[in-house]
C-alpha positions in Angstrom: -33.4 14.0 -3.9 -31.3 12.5 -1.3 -32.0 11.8 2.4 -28.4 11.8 3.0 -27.1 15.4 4.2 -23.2 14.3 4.2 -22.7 16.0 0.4 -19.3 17.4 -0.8 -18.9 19.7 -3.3 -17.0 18.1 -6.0 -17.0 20.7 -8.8 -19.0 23.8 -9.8 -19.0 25.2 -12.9 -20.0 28.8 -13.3 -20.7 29.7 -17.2 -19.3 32.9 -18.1 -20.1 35.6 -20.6 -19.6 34.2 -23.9 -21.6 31.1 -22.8 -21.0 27.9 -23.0 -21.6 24.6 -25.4 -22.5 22.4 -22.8 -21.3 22.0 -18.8 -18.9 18.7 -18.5 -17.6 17.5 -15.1 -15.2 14.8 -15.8 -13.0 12.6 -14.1 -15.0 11.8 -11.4 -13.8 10.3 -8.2 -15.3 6.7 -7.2 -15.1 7.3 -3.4 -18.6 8.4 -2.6 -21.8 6.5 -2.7 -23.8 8.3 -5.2 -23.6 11.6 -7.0 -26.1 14.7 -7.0 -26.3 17.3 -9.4 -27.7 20.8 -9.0 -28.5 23.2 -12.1 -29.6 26.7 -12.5 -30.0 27.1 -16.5 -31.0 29.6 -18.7 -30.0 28.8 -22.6 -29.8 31.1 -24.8 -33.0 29.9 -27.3 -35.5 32.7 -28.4 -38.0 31.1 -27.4 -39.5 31.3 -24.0 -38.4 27.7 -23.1 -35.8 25.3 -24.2 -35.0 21.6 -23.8 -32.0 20.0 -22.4 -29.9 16.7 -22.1 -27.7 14.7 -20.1 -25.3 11.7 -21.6 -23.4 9.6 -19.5 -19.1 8.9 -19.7 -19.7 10.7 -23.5 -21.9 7.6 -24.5 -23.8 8.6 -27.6 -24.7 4.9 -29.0 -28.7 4.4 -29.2 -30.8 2.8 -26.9 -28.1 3.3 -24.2 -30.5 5.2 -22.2 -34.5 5.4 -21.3 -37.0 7.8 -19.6 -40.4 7.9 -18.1 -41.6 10.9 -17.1 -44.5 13.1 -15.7 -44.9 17.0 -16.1 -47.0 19.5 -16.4 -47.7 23.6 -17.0 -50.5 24.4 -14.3 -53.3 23.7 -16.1 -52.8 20.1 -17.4 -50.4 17.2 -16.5 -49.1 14.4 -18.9 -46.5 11.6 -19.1 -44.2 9.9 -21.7 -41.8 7.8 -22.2 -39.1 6.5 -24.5 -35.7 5.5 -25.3 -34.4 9.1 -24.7 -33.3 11.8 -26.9 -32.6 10.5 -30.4 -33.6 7.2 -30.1 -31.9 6.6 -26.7 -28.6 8.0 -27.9 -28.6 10.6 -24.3 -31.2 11.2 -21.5 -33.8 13.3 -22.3 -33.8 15.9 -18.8 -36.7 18.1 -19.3 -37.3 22.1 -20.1 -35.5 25.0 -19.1 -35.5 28.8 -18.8 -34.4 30.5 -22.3 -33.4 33.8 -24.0 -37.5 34.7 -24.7 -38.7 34.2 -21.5 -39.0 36.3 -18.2 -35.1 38.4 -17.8 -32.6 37.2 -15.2 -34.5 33.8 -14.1 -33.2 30.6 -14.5 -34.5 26.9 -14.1 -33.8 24.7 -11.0 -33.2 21.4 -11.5 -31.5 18.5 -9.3 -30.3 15.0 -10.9 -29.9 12.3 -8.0 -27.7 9.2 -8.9 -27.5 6.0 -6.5 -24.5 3.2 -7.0 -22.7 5.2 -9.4 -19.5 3.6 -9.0 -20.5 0.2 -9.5 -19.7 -1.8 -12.3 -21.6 -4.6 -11.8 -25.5 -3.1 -12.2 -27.1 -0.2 -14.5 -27.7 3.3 -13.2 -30.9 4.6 -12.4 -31.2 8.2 -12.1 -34.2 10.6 -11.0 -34.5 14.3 -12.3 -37.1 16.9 -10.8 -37.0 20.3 -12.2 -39.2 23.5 -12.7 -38.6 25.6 -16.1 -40.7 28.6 -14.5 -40.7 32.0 -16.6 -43.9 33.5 -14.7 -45.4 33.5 -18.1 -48.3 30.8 -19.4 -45.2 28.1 -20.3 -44.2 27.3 -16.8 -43.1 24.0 -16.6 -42.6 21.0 -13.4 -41.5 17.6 -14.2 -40.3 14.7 -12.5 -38.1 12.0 -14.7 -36.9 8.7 -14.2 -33.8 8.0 -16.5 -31.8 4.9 -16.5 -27.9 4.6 -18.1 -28.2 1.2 -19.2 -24.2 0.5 -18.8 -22.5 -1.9 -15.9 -19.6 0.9 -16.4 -18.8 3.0 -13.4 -19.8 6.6 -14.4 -16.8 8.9 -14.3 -18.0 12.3 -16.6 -21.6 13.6 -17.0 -22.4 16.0 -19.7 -25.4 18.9 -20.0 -26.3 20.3 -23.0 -28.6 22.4 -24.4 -31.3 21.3 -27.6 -31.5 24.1 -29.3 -28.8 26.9 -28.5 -25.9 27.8 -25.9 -26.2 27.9 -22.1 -26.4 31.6 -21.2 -24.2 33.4 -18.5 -24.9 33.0 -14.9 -25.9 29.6 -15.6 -24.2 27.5 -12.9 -23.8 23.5 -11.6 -22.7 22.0 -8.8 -21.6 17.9 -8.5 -21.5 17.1 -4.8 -20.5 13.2 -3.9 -23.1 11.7 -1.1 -21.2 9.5 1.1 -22.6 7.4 4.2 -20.2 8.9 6.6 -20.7 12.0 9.0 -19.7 15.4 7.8 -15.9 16.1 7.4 -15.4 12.2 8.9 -12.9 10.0 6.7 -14.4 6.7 7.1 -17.6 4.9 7.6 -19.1 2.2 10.0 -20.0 2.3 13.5 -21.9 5.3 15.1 -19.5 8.3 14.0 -19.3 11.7 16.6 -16.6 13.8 17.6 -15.0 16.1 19.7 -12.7 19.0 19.0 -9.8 16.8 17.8 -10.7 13.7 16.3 -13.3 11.3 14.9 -14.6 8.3 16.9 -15.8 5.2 15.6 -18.0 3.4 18.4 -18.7 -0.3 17.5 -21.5 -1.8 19.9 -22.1 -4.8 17.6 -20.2 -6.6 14.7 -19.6 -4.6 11.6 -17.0 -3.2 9.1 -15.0 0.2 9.4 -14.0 1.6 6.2 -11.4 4.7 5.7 -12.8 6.4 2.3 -8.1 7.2 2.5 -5.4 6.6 3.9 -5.4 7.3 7.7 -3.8 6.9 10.7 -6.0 6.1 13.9 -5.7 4.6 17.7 -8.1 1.9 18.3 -9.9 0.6 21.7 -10.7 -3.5 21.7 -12.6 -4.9 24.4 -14.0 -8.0 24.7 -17.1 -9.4 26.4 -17.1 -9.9 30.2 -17.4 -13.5 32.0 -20.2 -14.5 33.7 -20.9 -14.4 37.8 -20.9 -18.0 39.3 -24.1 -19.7 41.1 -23.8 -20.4 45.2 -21.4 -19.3 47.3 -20.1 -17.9 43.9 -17.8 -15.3 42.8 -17.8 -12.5 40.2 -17.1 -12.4 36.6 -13.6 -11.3 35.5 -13.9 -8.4 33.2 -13.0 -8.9 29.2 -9.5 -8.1 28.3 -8.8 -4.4 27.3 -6.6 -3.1 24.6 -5.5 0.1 23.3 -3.6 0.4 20.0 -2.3 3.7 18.7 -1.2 5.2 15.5 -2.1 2.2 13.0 -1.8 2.8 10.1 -4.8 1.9 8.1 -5.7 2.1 4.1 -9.3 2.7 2.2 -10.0 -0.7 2.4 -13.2 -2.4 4.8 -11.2 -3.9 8.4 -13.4 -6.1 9.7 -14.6 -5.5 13.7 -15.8 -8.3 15.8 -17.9 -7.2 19.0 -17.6 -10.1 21.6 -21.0 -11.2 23.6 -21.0 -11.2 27.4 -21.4 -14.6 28.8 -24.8 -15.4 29.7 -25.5 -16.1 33.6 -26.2 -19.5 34.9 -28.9 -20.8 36.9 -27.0 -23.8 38.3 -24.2 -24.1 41.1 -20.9 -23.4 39.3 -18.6 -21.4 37.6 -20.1 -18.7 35.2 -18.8 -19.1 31.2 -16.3 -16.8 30.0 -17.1 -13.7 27.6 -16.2 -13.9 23.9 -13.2 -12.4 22.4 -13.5 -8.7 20.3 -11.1 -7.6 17.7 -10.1 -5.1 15.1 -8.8 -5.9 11.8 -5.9 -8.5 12.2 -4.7 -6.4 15.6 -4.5 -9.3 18.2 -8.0 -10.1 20.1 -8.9 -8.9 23.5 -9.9 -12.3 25.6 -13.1 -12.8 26.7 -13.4 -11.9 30.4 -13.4 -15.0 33.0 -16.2 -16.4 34.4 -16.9 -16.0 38.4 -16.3 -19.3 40.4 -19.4 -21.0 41.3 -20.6 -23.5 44.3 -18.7 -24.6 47.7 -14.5 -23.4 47.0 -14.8 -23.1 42.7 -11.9 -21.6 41.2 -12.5 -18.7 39.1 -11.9 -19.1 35.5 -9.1 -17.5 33.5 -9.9 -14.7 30.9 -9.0 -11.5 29.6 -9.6 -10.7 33.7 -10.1 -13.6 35.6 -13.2 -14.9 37.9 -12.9 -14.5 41.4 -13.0 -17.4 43.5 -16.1 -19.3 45.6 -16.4 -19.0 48.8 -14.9 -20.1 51.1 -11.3 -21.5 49.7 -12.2 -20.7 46.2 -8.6 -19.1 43.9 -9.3 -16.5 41.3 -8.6 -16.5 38.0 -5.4 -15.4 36.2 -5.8 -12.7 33.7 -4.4 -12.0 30.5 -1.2 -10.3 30.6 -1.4 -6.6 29.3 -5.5 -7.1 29.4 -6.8 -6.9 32.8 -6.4 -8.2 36.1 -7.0 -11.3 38.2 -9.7 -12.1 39.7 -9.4 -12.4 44.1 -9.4 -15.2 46.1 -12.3 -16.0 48.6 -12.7 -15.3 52.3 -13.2 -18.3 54.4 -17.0 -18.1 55.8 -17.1 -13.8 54.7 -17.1 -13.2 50.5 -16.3 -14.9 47.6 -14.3 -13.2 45.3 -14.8 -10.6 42.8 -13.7 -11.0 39.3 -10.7 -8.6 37.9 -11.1 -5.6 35.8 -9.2 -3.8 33.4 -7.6 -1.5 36.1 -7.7 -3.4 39.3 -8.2 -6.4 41.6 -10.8 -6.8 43.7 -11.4 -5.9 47.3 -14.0 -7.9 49.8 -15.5 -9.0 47.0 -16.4 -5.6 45.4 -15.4 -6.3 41.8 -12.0 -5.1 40.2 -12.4 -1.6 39.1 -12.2 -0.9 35.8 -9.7 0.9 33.4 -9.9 5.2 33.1 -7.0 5.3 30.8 -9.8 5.8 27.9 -12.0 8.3 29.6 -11.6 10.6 26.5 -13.0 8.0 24.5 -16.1 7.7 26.8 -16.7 11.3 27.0 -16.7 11.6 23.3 -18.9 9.2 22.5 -20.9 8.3 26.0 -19.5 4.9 26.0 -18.1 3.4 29.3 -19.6 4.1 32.5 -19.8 7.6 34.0 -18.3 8.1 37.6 -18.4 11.9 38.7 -16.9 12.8 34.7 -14.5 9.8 34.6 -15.2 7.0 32.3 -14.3 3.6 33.1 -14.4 0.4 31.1 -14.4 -3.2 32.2 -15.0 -3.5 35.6 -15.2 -6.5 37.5 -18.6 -8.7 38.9 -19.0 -8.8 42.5 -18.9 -11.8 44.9 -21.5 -13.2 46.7 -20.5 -12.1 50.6 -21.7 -13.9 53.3 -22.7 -11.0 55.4 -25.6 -10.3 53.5 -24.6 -6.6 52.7 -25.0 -5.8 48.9 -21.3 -5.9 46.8 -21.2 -3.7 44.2 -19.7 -4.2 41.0 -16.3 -2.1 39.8 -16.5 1.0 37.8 -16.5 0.0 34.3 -19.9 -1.9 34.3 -19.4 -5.1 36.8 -22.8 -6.3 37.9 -23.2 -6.1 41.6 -24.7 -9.0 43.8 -26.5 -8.8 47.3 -29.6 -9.8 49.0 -32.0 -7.4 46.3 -30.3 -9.5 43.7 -27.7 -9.7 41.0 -27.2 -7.0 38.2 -25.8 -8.0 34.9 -23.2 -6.0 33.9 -23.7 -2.8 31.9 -24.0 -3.8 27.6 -21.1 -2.7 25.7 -18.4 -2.2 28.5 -17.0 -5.7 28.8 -17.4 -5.9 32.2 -18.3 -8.7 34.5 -21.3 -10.2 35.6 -22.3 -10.2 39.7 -22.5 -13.7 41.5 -25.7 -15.4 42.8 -26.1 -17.4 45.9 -30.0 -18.2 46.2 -32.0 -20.5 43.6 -34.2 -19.9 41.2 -32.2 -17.2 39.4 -29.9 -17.1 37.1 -26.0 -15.5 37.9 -25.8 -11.9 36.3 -24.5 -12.2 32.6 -21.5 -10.5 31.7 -21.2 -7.3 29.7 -20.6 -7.4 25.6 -17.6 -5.9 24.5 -16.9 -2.5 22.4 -14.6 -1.5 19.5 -13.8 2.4 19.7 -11.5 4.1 16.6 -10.5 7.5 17.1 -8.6 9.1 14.3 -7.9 13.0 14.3 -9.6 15.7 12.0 
């Protein structure tokens, strides 16, 4: 049976009152993961029990399929195995409720197949069912079957040994798939809210549409490092928002960018990687802080601020984020740019709040009195002494109690350092959001 909860119902058959031959889903779809069956049977044999049996895409060539098997009727258990029903020529399932036995009760049975639509590996499938007539033949079974075919399988067939199956007798195919319920596409951690889906990427990975979608997307790269003495903050990574893209059932490949690690030497901090989605252009890896006596900040997605105490920031991406400031002779160095702002006295740039939906939907971003903010700036090293914090958005903050790296997986940048010892605060790694609505 399946861990997986995400099922859809694909088809349920219902056999009426002149019974049936045999129960038949065909043409079935290749977009799910795996396939799951669930029987209620009754035939209509005389005797208290019948068998029944499954073939695969209407194969009926021997030694296509095989079974191994363990059962038993409360008082004894056994096992066997072969090449299935008539020499292999369809799956042998296992017993089920007939015509002799105990009125109006029916077997329960569930078939669980993995990998179904590949065509590059056989199919094993497991079977566990209960034939129970609350009469001395009563019988539980588990069965391993295998479909011993690299074809995808696109029809599955139940029929009864010896007779018909009787009325009320009912199945239900549901497709598994990996993605949350109602969602059209895997990858990334998958919630909601009352309009639309939302992909959140904290690392690398792939987002696949299981059809043809259109969805806004939210790129941000990985933040820039603070400098070392008299050093500035990290400029933020670059932010981008992309709406309505039009995307296919096909895998789009997402990039995460790393925050820059902090540096325990005097100089400018390293710049933050670049994310992206699909081919949509990259966001820029977020400047790094200026570091030692007057360092320019570096450029980036946001740029660096400058060192103390002539120290220029960093130019920014245009459309991405901000520059980073300029330092204060004898007072602050400079705090590295976010996504919505410069910085002031050092404090780092605060980040962007266009996306606060995006945050609240997925607690991603950093939460300021119900606002979400991405990418903020790194603080500056001031010369005062007093602690600088870092912008909204995740910039690391700097001060006499130490630097802060910027928060993980909001691209923003890292605080400076000023003392030895320690190591600049490292820069934030980026974050891929896709929203697409329900």
């Amino acid at each position: 049976m399946p861990t997986n909860p995400n099922m859809v119902a694909i088809q349920t058959v219902t056999v009426g009152s002149g019974g049936a031959a045999s129960i038949d889903f065909t043409s079935i779809p290749q977009t799910y993961t795996d396939l799951y069956i669930v029987l209620s049977l009754r035939s209509a044999h005389s005797s208290t029990d019948d068998d029944w049996y499954m073939r695969i895409n209407g194969v009926s060539t021997g030694g296509t399929y095989a079974n191994r098997r363990l059962y038993g009727n409360g008082a004894t258990a056994s096992s066997a195995s072969g090449t299935g029903g008539t020499s292999g020529a369809q799956i042998y399932g296992g017993w089920n409720n007939s015509a002799g036995g105990t009125a109006s009760t029916f077997s329960n049975i569930s078939i669980y197949i993995p990998n179904y639509a590949s065509t590059s590996t056989y199919k094993s499938i497991s079977i566990d069912g209960v034939q129970e007539a609350n009469a001395t033949t009563a019988w539980a079974y588990i069965n391993a079957a295998l479909f011993q075919s690299n074809n995808a399988i696109n029809q599955v067939t139940i029929t009864s040994w010896n007779s018909t199956w009787a009325q009320h007798t009912t199945a239900t195919l549901y497709g598994v798939t990996s993605s949350a319920y109602g969602a059209k596409a895997t990858g990334g951690i998958i919630t909601s809210d009352a309009n639309y889906y939302y992909h959140t990427f904290l690392a690398s990975g792939t987002f696949t549409p299981t059809q043809s979608i259109t969805a806004d997307c939210l790129v941000i790269a990985g933040g820039g490092a603070g400098g070392h003495s008299y050093a500035a903050g990290g400029g933020a990574g670059g932010l981008l928002g992309y709406t309505s893209q039009s995307l296919s059932a096909t895998g789009y490949t997402v990039t995460v960018g790393a925050g820059a690690a902090g540096t325990a030497t005097a100089g400018s901090g390293a710049d933050g990687s670049n994310s992206q989605f699909g081919s949509l252009t990259a966001s820029v890896g977020g400047g790094g802080g200026g570091g030692n006596l007057n360092g320019n900040g570096r450029t980036g997605g946001s740029g660096g601020g400058g060192a103390r105490d002539t120290g220029t920031g960093g130019a920014a991406t245009s459309g991405q984020g901000y520059a980073g400031t300029n330092a204060s002779s004898g007072n602050y160095a400079g705090g590295g740019g976010g996504a919505g702002g410069t910085s002031a006295s050092g404090v780092g740039g605060v980040g962007s709040s266009a996306f606060s939906s995006y945050g609240s939907a997925t607690g991603a971003g950093q939460n300021v009195s119900g606002t979400y903010y991405f990418a903020g700036g790194g603080a500056g090293y001031p010369a005062t002494g007093a602690e600088t914090a870092g912008g909204s958005g995740g910039g690391g903050r700097t001060g006499p109690g130490g630097v802060i790296n910027a928060t993980a997986n909001t691209g923003g940048g890292g605080g400076a350092w000023n003392g030895s010892a320690a190591t600049s605060g490292n820069g934030g790694s980026g974050i891929v959001i896709v929203r697409y609505a329900k």
